[in-house]
Structures are given as C-alpha cells and as structure tokens.
N, C-alpha and C positions, 0 to 999 in steps of 0.2 A: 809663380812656380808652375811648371809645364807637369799636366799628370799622366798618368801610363795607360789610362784606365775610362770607360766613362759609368755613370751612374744614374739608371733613370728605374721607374716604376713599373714592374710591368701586373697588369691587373690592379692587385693590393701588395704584391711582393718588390722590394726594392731590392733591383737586382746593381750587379756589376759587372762587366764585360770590359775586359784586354787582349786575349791569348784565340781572338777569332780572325779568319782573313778579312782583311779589310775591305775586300766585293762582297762580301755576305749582306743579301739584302735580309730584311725584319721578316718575311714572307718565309724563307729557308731558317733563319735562325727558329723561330716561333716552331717550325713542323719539325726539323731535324735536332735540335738542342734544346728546347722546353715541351715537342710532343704536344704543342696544340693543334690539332690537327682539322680543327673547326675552322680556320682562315683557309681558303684553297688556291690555289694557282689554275687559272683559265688560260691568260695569254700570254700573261711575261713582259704586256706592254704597256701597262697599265688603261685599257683599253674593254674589258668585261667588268670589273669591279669584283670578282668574287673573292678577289681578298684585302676587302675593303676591311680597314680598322678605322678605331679614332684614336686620336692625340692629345693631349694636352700639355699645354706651358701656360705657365705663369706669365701674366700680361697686363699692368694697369691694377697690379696687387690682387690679380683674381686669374683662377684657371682656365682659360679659354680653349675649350673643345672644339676638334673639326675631321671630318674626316679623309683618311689616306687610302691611297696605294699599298700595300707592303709591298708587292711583287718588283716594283722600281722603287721603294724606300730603302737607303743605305742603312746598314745596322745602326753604326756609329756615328749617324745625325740624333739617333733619340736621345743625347745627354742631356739629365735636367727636365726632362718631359715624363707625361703619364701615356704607357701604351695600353688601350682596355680594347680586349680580342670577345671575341662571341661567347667563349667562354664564363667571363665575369661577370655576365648577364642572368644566369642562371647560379641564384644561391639557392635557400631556402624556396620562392617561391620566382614564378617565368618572370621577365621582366614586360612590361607593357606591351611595347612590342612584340615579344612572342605572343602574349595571349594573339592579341591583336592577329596576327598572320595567320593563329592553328583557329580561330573562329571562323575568319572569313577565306580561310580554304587559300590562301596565301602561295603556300608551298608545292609542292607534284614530286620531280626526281630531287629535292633536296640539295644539286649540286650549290646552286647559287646563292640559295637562301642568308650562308652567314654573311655573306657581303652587300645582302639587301637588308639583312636585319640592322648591320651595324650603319647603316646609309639612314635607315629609319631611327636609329640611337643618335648618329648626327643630328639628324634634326628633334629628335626628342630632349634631347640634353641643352640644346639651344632654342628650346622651347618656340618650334617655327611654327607658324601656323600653316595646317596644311589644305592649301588652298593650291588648286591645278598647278596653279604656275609654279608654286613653289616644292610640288611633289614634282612635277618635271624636270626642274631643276638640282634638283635632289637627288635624283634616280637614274639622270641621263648618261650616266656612270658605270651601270648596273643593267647589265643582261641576263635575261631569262627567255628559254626556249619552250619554257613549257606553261605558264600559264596564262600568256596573253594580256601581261601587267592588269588587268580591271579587277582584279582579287586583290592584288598588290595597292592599289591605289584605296579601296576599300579599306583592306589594315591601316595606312597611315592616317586617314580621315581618322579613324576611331581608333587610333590608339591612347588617346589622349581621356578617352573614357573611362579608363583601367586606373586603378588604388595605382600610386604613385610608389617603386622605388626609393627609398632612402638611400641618395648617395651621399658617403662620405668625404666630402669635396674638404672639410678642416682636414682629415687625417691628413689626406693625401698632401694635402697645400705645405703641412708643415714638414712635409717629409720632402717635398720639392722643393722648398726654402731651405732648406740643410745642405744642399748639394750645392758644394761649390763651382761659380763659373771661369775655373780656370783656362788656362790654356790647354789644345791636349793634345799629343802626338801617339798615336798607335802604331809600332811597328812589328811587321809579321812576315814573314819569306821575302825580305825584300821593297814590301810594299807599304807603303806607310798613308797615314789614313789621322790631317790636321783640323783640329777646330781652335778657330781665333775668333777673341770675342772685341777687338779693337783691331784697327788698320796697322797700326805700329808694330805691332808682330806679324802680323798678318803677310805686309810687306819686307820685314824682315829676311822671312824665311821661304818667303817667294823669290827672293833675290839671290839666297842661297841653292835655288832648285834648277835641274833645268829642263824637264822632264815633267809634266803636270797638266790636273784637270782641274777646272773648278767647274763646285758643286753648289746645287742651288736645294732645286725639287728633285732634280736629275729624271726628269720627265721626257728627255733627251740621252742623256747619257748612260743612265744606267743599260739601255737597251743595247750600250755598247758589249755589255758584261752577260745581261740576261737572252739578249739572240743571238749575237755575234763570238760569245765566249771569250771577251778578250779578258784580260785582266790589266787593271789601271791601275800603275803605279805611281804614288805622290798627287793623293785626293785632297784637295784644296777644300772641307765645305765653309761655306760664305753664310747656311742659313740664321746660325744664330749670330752673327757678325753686327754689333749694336749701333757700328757706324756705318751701315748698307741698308738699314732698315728704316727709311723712315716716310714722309709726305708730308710736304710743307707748300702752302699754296702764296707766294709774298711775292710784290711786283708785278702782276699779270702773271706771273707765271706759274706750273707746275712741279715743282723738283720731288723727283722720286728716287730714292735709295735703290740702287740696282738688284739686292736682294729682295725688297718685298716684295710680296708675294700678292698673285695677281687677285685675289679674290678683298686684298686689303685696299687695293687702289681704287676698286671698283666704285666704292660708295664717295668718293671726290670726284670719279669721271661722271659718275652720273649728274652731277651739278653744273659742270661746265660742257663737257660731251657726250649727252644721253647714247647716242649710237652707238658712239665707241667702247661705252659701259655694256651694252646690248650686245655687242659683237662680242663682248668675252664670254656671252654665254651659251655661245657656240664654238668657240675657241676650244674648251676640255670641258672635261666634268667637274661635278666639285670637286671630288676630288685630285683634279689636275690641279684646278685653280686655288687651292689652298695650299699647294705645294709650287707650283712654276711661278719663277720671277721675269720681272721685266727684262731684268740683267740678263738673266739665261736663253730668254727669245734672242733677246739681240745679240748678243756672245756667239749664240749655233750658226749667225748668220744664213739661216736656212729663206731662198727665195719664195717658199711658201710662207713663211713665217707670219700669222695676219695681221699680226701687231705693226711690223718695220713701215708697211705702206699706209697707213693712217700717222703714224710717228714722225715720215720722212713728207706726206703732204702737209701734215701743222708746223713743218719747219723748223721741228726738234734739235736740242744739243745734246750731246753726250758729254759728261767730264771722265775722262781715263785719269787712274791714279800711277805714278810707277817711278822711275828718280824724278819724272818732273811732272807736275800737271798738266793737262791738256785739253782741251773744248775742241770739239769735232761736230761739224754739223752731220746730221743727216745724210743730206745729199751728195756728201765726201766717204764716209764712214765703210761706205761696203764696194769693194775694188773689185772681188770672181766669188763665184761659185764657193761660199761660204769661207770666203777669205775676208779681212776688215783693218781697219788700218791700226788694231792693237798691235802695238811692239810684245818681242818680249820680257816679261815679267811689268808686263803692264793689266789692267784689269778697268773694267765701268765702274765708277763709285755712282754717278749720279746722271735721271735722263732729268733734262729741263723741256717742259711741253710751253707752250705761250699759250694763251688763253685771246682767242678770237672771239670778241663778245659781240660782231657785226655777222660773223661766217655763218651760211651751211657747212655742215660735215655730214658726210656720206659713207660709211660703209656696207660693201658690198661682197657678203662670202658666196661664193657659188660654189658648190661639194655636193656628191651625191647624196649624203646625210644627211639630217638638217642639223643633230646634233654631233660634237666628239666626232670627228670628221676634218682630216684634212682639206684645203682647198686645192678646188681643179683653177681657181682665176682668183683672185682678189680686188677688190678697185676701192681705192679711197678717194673721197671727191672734196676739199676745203675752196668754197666758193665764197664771192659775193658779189651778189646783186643787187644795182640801183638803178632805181628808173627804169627797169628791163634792160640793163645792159650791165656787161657781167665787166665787173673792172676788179676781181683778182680771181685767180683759179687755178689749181695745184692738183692736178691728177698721177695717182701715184698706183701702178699694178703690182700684183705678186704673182708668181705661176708664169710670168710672158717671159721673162729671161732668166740668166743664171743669178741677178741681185733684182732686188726691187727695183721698178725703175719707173721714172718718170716720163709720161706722154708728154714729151717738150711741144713736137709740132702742134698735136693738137691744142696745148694749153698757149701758142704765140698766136694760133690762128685767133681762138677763142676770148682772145684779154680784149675787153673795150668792145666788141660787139652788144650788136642785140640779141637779147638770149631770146629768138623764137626756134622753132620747129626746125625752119629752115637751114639755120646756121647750124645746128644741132644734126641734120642732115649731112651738110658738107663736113661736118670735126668727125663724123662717122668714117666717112671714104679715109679721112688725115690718119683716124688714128692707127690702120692697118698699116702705115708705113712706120710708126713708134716701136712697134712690135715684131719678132721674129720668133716666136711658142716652138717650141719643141711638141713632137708628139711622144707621151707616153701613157704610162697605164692609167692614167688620170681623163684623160682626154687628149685630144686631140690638135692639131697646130689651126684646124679651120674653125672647130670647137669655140677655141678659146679665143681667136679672133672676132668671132660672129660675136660671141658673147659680151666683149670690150665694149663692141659699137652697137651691144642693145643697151648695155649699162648705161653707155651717154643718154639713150632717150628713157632709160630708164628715170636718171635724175632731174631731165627736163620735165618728165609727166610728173614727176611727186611732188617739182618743186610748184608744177603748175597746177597741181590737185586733179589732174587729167588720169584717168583707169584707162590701164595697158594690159597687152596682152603676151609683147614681145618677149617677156622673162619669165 
C-alpha cells in the first residue's frame, strides 16, 4: 500500500510530514517549519558544511550514524531515519563536543560552529579515533574563517576525554522499527515527490512518468532547486531503494548497486584498488560521500566527473534496467556533453568493475584544492608491466573533452614497448594530438595539455621509484 506521508525522527520527536512542497530541502524545513535555527546555510551547495547534521537508519539491525548536508538534502529522503540537529546536543548538561570546543577556544564568530560541532558528533557517535588523518577527513567538509582550524583540531583530540552522553539509541531504534517501509507518493502543486523500496514499483511508475529526476544524495541535483530556483517535478528518490543498494565481490569481479553510496564502496576498493579508494577522498567531503552514489556520478554524466575515467580505464559495465536489460560498456556509455546512452524510462541498476590482480592503477586529480574541489584534468592510468615492457595500458582523461575520454593514440603507441624514459618522452609529444581542452575558469587549454604530458612521466617516475619535480 502507497502512503501519503513519510515518518522519521527528528531529535527525540517522531514527526510526520505530507502537506510540504516537494523541493523543500531538511536545511529550510528545520529553520522555517520547526524554528531550529542552529543548522545554518553558507552556500546552498553543499560545499561549507555549516549546515551539517547527522542521520541515522537502521542497518544490520543497528542504527548507523553519519553525517549530511541539509542544505542539498531533500526533505522527503528522511523516511524511516533519525535526524539529530545541534540542537539535541544540549539537554541537561553540553555534550562532549561542546565542552571540548568552549575549553580549547574552538569557536570566534560562532557562524560555523554547529556544522563543525555536529562533523565532530560524526565522528563521536562513530567512535573514530581522532588521529590527523581522520580529523582531516572529517572536517574537510567544514569551513571556518576565523580560527585557523589548530583550536578545532585540539577539540576533537580531547573530546573523547569528557563524561560520556547517554544516548538513547533502544528508544530510538524502536520507534524506527515501527515505521513502516512502504511505498510513498507525496503530491503537492503539481509536483510529486516518489520513494520505492523494490524495482517492481519503482519501474512501474517510472513507465507511467514522462517528465522526471532521479534522486540519489542529490549532490548534483538539488543545486538545480537551491541556485538555479527551478522546481522538479516527478522526484524519483532511489536512496532507500533495497534492490540499488548493495556490493558483492564474485568472479573477479566488482558489482555495485547504483545507489550505494560512495563512502560504503570505499572499504571493498581499498582491497582491490587502494588509489581509487584514496581518490574518493578528494572527491567530496564526508559528508558528500555518505550521500552521493556511484549511480548519481555516472547518470550526471558530467566530463569532470572523477570517478567515469578510472571506471571506463578498468573496462567497466554498466546494467541499465528499463522494458528490457541491458550491459553497456564503458567506452560506449557516454555519446556529448552529459548525454549517455540511457533510454527513456531506463535507469543504472548495477556498475560491474573487473578486478586486475596483475595491473597498476593510477589516479590522478589535479584541482586547485587539494580537498572538495572540482577537477581542472583528471587522468586514470590501468597498466601492466612485464619485463620492462608495458603489454596492456588504458589511459582515460576527464576535463580534456565534452566525455571522458580515452588517449587511444597514445595507449596504440605505448602497447608492447619498453617502458623507459624515452618512450615516455615520445607518448608525451602523442598525447597532445588525443586531446582538444577547452579553456575555462578552471584552466586553461595549454594548462591542461602540459599537465596530461607531465602526468605520463609522472607515472613512469612512481612506477620507477624516481622523485620528480614536473607535477
């Protein structure tokens, strides 16, 4: 049975929401319809973190916390989840964190604070240990103009010091075990706003549509609603979707659920492709990557996108669901300028990655940022070499054209050679004819040329243990 309505927690209060428009991000709801006025809005892109919250669902019979966006979190993805705002942090006595920040001088103008507090409740409630890396990881999310984060990073070291919080994780669990995961349809001026928890409806009523978006993190999309002011009508979301959600490693291979979410992948790529697990941690923040799915990257078909050119050099498939099945490689999949060979009322159910247990894999972001930062170039490298002579290799750019695209000449030059210097020299001059860059605000068309053909000798010095200077 389809419900009207959805039902999730917010704080301690189980609330119920139907009669809101279906753009309403959690961000506007929270400040304008419940008056928490502690989460704030910075940039609308999920891109400062200052209205960072956390979430909880039910997963593996236990509540699993993490933290969001509100400012691109859709109202009506929270069904069946727990939302806890800065707010719920403070009962009777501050919570850890707070001491933690008002000791070590943490805070200054106060703007940013509850979205670093609740970044530090992330990892408090996930009991992380906080060690550089993982407070950079943490935090890289989360901007502040005025204290020069060494206060900030203080707090999170010793928050762990502070008389523990008593969270109520039974209440809660049982009150999220109550809420049923039906189907749900929210309709409001026109605009309707679906969650399907199996493909069968899903496809249903996607067949019925003709007009539609789907929703993942909407780490992309919602930016259509919160900069652009459009309003999207007939929201597809796919996050709680049980048959989009999954990672199974069988046959050499990969297969990922189009909907999971990239921070869930991570811990399988790190087993087979350290880098590519390493690359996602410049990809977004966490809180991106607890929200954006693999599906979603690849759906935007966006030519920066960092993931497609690592994805399309391991020689990836895609399965689209829609009247009939379908398997798309890669290297077919994306035709212009974020156009891709989905039909429609077609959708990604699943990517399949192969697992090279011979290969290097190389990825390469280059962005002014080092974190949360779009790329000016991308370059993915899947090699292998034997005996010094390079007998496969799949070099795949993002940022050089309107799709990802593949340095064919240089990888026909390249196949069966001797991998020295030299020959590395010559694929340099090759690969400026693979390529035609556009110049924009990003960089430049000579930029991002030079930069291609450092990349080459970049992976010839790493792979030779040689320190360079050219990158």
């Amino acid at each position: 049975m389809t419900k009207d309505n959805i039902n999730f927690i917010l704080n301690n209060e189980l609330v119920s929401v139907q009669n809101i428009e279906t753009n309403t991000t959690v961000l506007n709801y929270l400040r304008n319809d419940k008056k928490l006025t502690g989460t704030k809005e910075g940039c609308a892109s999920g891109d400062c973190g200052a209205c960072t919250a956390v979430i909880g669902e039910i997963k593996n019979n236990k509540i699993q916390y993490k933290s969001i966006n509100t400012c691109i979190t859709f109202l009506y993805s929270l069904n069946a989840k727990h939302l806890i705002t800065v707010e719920s942090l403070e009962k009777q006595n501050l919570h850890p964190v707070q001491n933690s920040m008002i000791d070590k001088d943490g805070s200054q103008c106060g703007f940013c604070t509850p979205g670093i507090i609740m970044s530090m409740y992330g990892m408090y409630v996930n009991n992380v240990k906080p060690t550089n890396h993982n407070i950079d990881k943490f935090l890289s999310g989360n901007l502040c103009r005025c204290t020069g984060y060494l206060p900030i990073k203080k707090s999170i070291k010793d928050m762990y010091k502070y008389k523990k919080n008593i969270i109520e994780t039974k209440k809660i669990f049982n009150q999220l075990k109550k809420i049923k995961k039906n189907d749900i349809l929210i309709s409001k001026n026109k605009s309707k706003f679906f969650i399907h928890y199996k493909l069968k409806s899903l496809l249903k009523d996607l067949n019925k549509t003709s007009d539609y978006y789907l929703l993942t993190g909407g780490t992309d999309l919602s930016l259509e609603v919160t900069k652009k002011r459009k309003n999207l009508n007939n929201i597809f979301y796919l996050g709680s979707n049980e048959e989009l959600k999954y990672i199974r490693v069988k046959n050499n291979n990969i297969h990922i659920g189009a909907a999971t979410t990239i921070n869930e992948i991570i811990p399988v790529l790190e087993k087979y492709y350290p880098t590519f697990a390493k690359m996602f941690e410049r990809y977004g923040s966490e809180q991106i990557r607890n929200t954006a799915s693999l599906g979603g990257n690849i759906g935007s078909a966006s030519p920066i996108g960092d993931s497609l050119p690592v994805l399309m050099s391991l020689n990836s498939k895609i399965i689209t669901i829609g009247k009939i099945k379908k398997i798309i490689y890669f290297d077919d999949f994306f035709i212009d300028y974020r156009k891709t060979k989905l039909a429609k009322n077609e959708l990604v159910k699943e990517i399949i990655i192969p697992i090279y247990k011979k290969n290097t894999l190389k990825c390469y972001k280059i962005s002014k940022r080092i974190d949360d930062d779009i790329s000016s170039i991308f370059m993915s490298i899947n090699a292998r070499v034997e005996n010094n002579t390079i007998k496969f290799i799949k070099i795949v750019s993002g940022g050089m054209a309107s799709t990802p695209k593949i340095a064919k000449l240089t990888q026909d030059y390249l196949i069966n050679k001797e991998f020295t210097f030299d020959k590395i020299e010559k694929a340099k001059k090759i690969i400026k004819k693979d390529f035609n860059p556009l110049d924009d605000v990003r960089a430049s068309k000579e930029y991002r040329t030079k930069i291609s053909q450092n990349l080459l000798e970049r992976f010839f010095n790493e792979e030779n243990n040689i320190k360079s200077s050219v990158y």
